[in-house]
C-alpha positions in Angstrom: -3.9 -14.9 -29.1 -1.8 -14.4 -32.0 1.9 -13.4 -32.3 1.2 -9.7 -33.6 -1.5 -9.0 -30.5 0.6 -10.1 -28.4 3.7 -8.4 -29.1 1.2 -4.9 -29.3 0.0 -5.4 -26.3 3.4 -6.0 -24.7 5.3 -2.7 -26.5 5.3 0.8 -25.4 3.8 2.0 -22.3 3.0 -1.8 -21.5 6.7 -3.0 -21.8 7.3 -0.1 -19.7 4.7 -1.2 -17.1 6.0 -4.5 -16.7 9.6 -3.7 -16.3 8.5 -1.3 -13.5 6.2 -3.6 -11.6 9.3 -6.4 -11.5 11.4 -3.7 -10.5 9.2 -3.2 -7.9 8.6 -7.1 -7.1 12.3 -7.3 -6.9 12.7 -4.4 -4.4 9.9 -5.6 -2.5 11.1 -9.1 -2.3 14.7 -8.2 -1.0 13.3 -6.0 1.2 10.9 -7.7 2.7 13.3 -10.5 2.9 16.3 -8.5 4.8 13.1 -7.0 6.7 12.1 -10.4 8.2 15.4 -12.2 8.7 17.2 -9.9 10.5 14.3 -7.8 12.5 10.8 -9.6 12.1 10.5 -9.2 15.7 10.8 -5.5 15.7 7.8 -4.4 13.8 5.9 -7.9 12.5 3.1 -6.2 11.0 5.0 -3.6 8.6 7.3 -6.8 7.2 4.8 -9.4 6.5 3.4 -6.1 4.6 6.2 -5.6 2.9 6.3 -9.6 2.1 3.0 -9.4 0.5 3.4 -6.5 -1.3 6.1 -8.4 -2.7 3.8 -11.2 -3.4 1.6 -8.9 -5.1 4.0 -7.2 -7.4 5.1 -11.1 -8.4 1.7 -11.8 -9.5 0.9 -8.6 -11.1 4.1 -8.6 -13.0 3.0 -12.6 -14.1 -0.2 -11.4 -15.4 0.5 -8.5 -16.9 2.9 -10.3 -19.3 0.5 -13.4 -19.4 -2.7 -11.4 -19.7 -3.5 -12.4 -22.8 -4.0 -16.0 -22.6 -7.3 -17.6 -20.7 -7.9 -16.0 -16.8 -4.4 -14.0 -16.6 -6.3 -11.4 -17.4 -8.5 -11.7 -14.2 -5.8 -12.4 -12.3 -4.1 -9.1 -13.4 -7.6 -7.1 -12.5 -7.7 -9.0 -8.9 -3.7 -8.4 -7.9 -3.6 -4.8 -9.5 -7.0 -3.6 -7.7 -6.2 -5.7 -4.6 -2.6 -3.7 -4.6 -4.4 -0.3 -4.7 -6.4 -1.0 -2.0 -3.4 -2.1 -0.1 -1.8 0.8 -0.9 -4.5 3.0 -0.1 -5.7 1.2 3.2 -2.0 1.1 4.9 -0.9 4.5 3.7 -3.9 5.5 5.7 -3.3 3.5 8.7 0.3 4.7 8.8 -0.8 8.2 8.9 -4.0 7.7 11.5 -2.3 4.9 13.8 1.5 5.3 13.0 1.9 3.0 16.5 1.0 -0.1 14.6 4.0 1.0 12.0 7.0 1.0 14.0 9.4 0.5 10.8 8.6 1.1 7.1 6.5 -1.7 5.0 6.6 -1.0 0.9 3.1 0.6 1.0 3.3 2.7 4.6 2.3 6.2 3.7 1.3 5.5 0.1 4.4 4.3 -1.0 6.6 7.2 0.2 9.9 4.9 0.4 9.7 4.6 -3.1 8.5 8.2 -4.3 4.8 7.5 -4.5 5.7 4.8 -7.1 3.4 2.1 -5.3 0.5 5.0 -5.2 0.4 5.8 -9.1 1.6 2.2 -10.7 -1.8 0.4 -10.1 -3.5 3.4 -11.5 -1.7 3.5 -14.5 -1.7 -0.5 -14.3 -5.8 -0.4 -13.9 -5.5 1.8 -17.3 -3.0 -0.2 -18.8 -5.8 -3.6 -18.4 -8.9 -1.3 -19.3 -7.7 -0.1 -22.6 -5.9 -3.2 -23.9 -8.6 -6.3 -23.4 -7.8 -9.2 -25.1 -9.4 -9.6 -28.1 -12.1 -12.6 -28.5 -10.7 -15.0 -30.7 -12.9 -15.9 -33.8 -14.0 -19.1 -33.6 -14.3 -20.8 -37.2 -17.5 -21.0 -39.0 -16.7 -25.1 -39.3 -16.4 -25.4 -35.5 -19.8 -23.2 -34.8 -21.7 -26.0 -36.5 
């Protein structure tokens, strides 16, 4: 992918995108991290939550940036749709089963902790992917031959 693409793709709302989603991989990482050395026994389930949401928001961050070059693209999709479902599955468990929640993770009750953020940013994220594909690249007429 050329310099120009790539620097189109990584302006505006998608700079802004990125930046959020590593401030969220950072937030997620130190919390998790605090979470799990100092009370991992406490509420297991909610920090290994909050550990790979962190893992998540690494990966997404790493593709979003790399998604122009060959499979970072994918692996944005996979990461960004895999995060709403987390999002969406434990908000919902913490709500129906809150037993199983006994501290906070990063997504319990859609993100709430963190203003909704983890709710809307793989929405916009999802958008961000769908209407800024990378564009084929041209092979030359010598190389079809």
């Amino acid at each position: 992918m050329s310099n120009t693409v790539s620097r189109a793709r990584m302006s505006g709302i998608g700079r802004v995108l990125v930046i959020v989603y590593a401030v969220m991989a950072l937030a997620a990482t130190g919390r998790s991290f605090v979470q799990i050395i100092r009370r991992f026994d406490e509420a297991p389930l909610a920090y290994t939550l909050s550990a790979v949401a962190a893992v998540v928001y690494i990966l997404a961050t790493l593709a979003l940036v790399l998604a122009g070059r060959t499979g970072w693209y994918a692996v944005a999709w996979i990461a960004i749709v895999f995060e709403l479902t987390g999002v969406i599955v434990v908000g919902a468990m913490s709500l129906a089963v809150p037993e199983l929640f006994a501290h906070d993770s990063v997504w319990s009750f859609f993100g709430i902790g963190y203003l909704f953020v983890p709710l809307v940013l793989p929405v916009f994220g999802l958008w961000w992917l769908r209407t800024h594909r990378p564009q084929a690249v041209p092979v030359p007429q010598e190389a079809r031959a």
